[in-house]
Backbone bond lengths (Angstrom), bond angles and torsions (degrees), N, CA, C in turn:
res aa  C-N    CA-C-N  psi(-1)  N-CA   C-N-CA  omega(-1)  CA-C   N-CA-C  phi
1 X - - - 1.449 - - 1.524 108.88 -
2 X 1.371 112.62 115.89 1.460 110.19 177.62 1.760 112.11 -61.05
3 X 1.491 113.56 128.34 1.597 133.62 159.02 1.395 109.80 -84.48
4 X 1.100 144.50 -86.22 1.356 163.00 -120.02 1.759 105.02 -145.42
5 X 1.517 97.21 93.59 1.510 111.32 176.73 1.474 111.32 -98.49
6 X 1.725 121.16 125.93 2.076 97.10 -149.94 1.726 74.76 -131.22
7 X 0.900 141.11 92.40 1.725 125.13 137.33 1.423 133.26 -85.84
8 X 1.118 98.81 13.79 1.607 102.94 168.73 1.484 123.25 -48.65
9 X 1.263 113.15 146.78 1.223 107.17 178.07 1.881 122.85 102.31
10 X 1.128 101.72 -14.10 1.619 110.08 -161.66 1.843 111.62 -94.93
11 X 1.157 93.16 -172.08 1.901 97.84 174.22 1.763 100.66 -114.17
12 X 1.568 111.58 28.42 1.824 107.95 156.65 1.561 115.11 -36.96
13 X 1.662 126.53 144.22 1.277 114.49 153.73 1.218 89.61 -155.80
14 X 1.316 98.85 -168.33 1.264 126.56 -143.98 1.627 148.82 69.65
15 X 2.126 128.98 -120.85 1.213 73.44 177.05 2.025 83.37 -124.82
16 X 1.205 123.31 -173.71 1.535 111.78 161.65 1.586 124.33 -66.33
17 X 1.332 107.70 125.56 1.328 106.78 -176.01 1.501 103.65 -74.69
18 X 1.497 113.58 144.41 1.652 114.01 178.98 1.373 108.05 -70.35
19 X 1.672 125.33 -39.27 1.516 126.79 172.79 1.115 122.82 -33.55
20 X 1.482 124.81 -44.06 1.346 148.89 175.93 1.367 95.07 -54.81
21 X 0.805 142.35 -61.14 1.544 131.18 -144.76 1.327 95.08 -89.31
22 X 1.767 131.51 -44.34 1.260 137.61 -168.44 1.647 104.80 -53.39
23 X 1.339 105.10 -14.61 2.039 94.40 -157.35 1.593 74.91 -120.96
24 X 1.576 140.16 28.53 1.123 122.22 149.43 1.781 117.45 -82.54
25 X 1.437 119.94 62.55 1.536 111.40 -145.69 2.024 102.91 -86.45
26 X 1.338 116.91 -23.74 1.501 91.54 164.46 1.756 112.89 -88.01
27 X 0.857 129.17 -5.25 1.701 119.74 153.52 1.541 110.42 -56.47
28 X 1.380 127.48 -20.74 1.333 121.76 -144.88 2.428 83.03 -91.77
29 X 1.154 108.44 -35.78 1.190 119.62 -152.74 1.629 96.64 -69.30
30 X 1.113 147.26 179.83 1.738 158.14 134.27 1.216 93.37 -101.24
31 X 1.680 127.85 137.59 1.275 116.11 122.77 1.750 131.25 -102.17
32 X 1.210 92.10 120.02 1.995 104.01 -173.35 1.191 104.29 -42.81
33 X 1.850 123.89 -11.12 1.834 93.78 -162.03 1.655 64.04 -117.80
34 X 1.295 156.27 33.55 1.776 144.39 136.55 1.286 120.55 -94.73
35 X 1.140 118.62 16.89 1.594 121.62 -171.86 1.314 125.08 -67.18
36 X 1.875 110.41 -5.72 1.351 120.89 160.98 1.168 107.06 -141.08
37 X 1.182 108.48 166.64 1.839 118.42 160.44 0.955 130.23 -48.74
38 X 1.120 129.09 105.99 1.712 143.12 -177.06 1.833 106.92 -99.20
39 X 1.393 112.10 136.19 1.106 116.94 156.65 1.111 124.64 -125.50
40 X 1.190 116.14 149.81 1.359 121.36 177.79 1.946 125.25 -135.24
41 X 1.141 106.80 156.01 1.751 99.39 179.60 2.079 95.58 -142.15
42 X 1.868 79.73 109.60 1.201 77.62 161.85 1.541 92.22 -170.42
43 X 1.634 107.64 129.87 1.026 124.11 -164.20 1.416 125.93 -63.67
44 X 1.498 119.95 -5.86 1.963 103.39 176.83 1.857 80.30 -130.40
45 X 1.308 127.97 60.04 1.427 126.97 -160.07 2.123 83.98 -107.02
46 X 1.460 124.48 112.87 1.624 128.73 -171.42 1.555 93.04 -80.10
47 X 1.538 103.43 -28.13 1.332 97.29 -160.38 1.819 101.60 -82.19
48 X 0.738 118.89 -6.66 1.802 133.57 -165.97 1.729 92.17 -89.90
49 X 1.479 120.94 139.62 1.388 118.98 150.72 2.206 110.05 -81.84
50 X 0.912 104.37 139.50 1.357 104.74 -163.08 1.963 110.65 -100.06
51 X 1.311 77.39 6.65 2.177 96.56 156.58 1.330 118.53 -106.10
52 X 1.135 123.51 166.08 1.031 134.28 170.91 2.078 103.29 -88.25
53 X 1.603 106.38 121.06 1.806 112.99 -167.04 1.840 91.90 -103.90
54 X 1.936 82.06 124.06 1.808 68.09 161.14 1.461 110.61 -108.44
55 X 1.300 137.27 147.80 1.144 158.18 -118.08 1.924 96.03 -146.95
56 X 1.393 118.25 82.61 1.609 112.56 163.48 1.279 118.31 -81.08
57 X 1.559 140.17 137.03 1.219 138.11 -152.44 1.266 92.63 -153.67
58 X 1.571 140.78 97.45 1.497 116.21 157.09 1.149 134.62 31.26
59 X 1.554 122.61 55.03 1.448 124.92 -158.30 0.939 129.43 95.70
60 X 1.755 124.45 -38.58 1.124 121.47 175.92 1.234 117.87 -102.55
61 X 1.331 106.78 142.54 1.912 106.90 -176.97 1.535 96.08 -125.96
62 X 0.845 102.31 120.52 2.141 113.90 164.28 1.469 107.59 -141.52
63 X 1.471 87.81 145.80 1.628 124.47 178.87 1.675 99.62 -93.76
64 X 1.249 109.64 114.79 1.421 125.87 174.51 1.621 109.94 -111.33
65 X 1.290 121.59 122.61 1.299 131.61 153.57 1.380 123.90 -108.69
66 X 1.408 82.75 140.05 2.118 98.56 -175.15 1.285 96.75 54.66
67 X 1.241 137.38 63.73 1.283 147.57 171.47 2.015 111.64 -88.10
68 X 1.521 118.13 101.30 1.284 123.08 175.33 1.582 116.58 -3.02
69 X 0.790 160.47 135.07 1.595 135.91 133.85 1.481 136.11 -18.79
70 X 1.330 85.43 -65.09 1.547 117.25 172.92 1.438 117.82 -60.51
71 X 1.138 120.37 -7.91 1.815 99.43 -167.37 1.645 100.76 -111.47
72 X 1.500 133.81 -25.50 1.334 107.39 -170.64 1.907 83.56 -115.93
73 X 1.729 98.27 137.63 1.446 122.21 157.59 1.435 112.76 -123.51
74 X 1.650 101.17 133.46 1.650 92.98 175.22 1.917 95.25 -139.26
75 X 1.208 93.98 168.77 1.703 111.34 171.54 1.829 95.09 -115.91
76 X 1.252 121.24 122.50 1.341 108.45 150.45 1.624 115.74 -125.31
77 X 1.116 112.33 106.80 1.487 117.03 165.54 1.571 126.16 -100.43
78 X 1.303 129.52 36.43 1.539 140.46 176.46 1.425 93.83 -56.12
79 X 1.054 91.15 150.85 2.024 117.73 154.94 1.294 94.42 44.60
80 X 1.422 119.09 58.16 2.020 106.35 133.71 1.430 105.57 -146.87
81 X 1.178 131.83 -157.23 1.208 137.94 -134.18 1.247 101.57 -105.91
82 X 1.562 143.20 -0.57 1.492 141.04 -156.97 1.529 95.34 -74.70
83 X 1.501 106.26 147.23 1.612 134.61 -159.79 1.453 95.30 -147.25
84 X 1.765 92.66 152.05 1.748 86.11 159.13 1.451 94.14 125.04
85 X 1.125 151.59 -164.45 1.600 167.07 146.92 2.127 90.39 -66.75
86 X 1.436 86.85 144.47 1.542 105.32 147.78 1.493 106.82 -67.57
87 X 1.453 116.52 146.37 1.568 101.10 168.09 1.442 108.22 -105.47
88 X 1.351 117.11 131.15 1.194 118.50 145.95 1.325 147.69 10.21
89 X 1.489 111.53 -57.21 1.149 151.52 149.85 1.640 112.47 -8.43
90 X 1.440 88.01 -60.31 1.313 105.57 -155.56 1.671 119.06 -80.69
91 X 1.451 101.96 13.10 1.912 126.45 172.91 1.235 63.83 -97.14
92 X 1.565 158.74 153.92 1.165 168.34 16.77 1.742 121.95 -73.76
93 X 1.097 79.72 -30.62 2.122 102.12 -170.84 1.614 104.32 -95.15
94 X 1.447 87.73 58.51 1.497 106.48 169.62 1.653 124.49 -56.65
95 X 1.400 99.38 -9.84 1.303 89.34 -169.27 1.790 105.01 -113.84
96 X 1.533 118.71 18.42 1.623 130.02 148.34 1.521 110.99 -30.53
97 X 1.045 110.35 154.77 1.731 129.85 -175.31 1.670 90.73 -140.61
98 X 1.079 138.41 -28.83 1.523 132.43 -122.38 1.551 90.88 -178.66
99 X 1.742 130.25 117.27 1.407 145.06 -179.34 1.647 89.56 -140.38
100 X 1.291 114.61 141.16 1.327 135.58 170.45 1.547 122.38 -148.89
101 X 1.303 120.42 112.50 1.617 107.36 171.10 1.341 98.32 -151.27
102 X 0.980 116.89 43.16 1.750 115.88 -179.12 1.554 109.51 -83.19
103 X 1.268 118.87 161.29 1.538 118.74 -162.04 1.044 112.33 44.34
104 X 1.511 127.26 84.54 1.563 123.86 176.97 1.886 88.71 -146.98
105 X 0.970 131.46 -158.71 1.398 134.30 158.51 2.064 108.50 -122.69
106 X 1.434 95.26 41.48 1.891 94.98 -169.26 1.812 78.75 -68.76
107 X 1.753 106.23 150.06 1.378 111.18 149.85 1.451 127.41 -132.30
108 X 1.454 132.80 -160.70 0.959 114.86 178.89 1.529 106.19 90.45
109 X 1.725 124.39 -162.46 1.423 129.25 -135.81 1.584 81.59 -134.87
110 X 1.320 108.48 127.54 1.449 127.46 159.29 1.751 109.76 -39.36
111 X 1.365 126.25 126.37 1.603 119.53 -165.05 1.689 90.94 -80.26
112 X 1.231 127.70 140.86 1.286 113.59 156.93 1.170 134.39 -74.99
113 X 1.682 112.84 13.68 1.550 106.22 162.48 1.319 117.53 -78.27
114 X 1.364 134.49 -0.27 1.097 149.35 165.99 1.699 97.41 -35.51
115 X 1.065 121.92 -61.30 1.255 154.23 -148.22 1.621 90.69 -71.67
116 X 1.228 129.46 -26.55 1.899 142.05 165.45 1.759 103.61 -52.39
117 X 1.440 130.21 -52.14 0.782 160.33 -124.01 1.875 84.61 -88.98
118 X 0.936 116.84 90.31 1.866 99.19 -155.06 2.319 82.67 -108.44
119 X 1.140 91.64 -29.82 1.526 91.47 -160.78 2.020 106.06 -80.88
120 X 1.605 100.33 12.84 1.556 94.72 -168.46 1.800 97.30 -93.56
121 X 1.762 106.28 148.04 0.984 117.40 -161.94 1.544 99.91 -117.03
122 X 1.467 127.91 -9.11 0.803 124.84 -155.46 1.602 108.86 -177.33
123 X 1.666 123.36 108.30 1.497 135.79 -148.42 1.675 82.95 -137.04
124 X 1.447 104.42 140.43 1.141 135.10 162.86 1.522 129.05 -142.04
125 X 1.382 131.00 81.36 1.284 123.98 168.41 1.666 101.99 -112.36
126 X 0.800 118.20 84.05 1.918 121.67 160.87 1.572 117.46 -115.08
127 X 0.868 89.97 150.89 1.374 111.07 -169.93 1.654 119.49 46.23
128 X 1.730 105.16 74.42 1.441 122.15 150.29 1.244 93.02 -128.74
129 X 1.749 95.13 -159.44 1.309 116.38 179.98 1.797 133.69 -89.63
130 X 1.452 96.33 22.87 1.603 99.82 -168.08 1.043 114.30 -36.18
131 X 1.537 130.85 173.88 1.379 123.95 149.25 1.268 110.27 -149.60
132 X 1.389 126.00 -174.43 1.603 124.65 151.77 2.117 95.22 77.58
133 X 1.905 96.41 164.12 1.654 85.52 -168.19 1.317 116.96 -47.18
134 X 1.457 106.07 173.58 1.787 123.76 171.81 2.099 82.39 -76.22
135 X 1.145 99.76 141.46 1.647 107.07 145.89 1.528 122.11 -41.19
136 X 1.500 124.73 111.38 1.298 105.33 155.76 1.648 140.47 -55.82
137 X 1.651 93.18 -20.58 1.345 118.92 179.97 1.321 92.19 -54.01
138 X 1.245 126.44 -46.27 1.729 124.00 -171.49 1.618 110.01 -46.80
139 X 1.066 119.93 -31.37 1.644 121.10 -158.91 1.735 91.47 -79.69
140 X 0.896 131.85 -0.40 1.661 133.36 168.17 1.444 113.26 -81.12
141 X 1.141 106.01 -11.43 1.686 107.95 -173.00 1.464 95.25 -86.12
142 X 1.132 125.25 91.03 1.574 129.91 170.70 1.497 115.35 -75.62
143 X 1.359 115.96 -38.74 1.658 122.85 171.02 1.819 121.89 -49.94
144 X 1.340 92.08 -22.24 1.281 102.66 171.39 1.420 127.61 -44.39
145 X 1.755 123.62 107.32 1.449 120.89 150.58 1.376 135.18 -85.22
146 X 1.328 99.54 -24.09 1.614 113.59 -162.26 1.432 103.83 -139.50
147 X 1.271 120.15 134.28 1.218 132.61 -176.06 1.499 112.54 -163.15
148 X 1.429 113.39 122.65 1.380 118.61 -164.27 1.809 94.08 -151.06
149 X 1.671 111.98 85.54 1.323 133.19 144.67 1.708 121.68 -69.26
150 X 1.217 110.88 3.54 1.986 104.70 -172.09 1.751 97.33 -67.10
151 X 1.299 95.34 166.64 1.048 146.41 177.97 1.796 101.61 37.06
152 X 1.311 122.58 92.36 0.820 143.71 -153.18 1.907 102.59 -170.76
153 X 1.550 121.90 158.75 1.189 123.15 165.06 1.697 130.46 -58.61
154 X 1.366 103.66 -41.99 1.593 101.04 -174.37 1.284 128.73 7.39
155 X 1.148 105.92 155.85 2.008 120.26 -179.61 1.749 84.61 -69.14
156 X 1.577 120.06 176.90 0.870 133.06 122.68 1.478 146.16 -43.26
157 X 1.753 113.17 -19.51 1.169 112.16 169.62 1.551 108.59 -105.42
158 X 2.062 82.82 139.69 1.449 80.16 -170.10 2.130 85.21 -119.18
159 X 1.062 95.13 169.02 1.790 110.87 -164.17 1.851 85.56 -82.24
160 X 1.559 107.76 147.45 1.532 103.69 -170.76 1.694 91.96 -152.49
161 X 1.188 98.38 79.32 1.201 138.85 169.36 1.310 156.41 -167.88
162 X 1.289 119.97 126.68 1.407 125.55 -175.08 1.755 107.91 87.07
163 X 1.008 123.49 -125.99 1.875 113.91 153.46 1.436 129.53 -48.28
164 X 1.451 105.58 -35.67 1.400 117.72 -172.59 1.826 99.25 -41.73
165 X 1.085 103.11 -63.08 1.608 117.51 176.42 1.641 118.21 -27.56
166 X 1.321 112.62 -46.02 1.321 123.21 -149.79 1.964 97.31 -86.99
167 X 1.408 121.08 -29.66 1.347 124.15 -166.03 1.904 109.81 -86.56
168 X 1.387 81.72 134.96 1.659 84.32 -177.95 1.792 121.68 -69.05
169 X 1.019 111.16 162.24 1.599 116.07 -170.89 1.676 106.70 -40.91
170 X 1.237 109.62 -38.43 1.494 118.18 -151.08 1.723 101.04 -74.45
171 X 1.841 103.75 -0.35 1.849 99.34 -168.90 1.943 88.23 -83.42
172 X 1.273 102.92 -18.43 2.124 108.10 -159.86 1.797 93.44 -102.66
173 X 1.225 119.30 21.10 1.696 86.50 -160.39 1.750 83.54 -79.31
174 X 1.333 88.37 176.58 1.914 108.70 176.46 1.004 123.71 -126.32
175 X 1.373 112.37 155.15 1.648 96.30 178.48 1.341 118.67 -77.89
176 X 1.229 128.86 -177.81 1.316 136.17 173.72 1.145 132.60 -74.79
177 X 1.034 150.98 69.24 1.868 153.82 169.51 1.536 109.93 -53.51
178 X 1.403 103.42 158.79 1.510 109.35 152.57 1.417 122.94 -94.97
179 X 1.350 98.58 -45.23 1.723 109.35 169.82 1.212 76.96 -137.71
180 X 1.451 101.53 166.34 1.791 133.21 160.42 1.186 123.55 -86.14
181 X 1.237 127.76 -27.66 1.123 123.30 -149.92 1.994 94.50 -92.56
182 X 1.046 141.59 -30.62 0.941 137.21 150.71 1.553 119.51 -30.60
183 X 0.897 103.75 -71.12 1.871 130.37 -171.14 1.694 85.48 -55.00
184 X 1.355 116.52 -68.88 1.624 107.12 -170.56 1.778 109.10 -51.53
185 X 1.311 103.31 -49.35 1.458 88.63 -163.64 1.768 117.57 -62.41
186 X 1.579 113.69 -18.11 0.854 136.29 178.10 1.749 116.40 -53.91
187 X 1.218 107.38 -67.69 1.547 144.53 171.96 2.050 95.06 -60.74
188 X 1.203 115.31 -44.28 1.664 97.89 178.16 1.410 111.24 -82.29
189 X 1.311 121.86 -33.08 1.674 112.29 160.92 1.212 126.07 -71.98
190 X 1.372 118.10 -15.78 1.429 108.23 156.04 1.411 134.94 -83.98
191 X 1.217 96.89 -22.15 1.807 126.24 153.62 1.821 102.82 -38.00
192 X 1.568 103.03 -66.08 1.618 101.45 -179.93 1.224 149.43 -51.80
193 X 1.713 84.17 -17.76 1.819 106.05 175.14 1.510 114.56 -65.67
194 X 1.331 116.49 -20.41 1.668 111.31 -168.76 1.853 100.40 -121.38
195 X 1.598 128.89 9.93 1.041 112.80 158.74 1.542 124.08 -72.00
């Protein structure tokens, strides 16, 4: 059963296919009794990796031993070329620990099913083209440590609650405009090309 899907790093483009995500079906699940990291040591354990996994996360790097199978899932797609809307879709894969798509050119409005995503510990979309509010739906993500929305369009209002509170300025900064209204109209007709 795939855990940890990593293409970061590559010359991918274009845009995410929604199929893809639909046939991710144990991401789609939570389990309530995996909601953290469990370790364990026990020597003929199938379900145990029997190395020590290191685990890169948006900042965070940890060395995990005898780490479950089952408990950490991540998507990382950083640094390649994917365009297009986030899909929707992808609030289905409830059972993420770990979301990555930063440095991509995705544009358009964060989906608020994002905000489904209750078991993610760790969100990275910086540096595309987002725009328009953060999801309030987001402020439900309580599992949240790490969160890095910069340099992206966003409103000025950012949701200030629950985690929202706890992350320093540098997770919201934005990029620089002269006016917006250029840049938006820009970013929504290019938005139109992939409905």
């Amino acid at each position: 059963m795939l855990q940890i899907f990593d293409i970061s790093s590559n010359y991918f483009n274009g845009t995410l296919p929604l199929d893809f995500f639909k046939k991710l079906k144990a991401m789609m699940h939570s389990d309530s009794n995996l909601s953290t990291l469990r370790f364990e040591y026990k020597k003929s354990s199938p379900s145990c990796y029997q190395n020590a996994v290191t685990v890169k996360s948006e900042g965070l790097v940890m060395t995990l031993v005898r780490l479950l199978a089952k408990v950490f899932m991540s998507l990382y797609f950083s640094n390649n070329h994917f365009e297009g809307n986030i899909p929707a879709v992808i609030g289905q894969l409830q059972g993420l620990h770990a979301l990555n798509l930063s440095y991509n050119s995705f544009i358009g409005k964060v989906p608020a099913s994002v905000g489904n995503l209750k078991q993610l510990e760790s969100l990275g979309l910086s540096t595309n083209s987002l725009y328009g509010e953060i999801p309030q739906e987001m402020t439900s993500l309580t599992c949240l440590s790490y969160l890095n929305l910069s340099h992206n369009y966003f409103s000025e209002q950012i949701p200030q609650s629950n985690q929202f509170s706890t992350f320093p300025n540098t997770s919201f900064w934005r990029k620089s405009v002269v006016t917006w209204e250029p840049v938006i109209e820009e970013m929504q007709r290019r938005e139109g090309k992939w409905d």
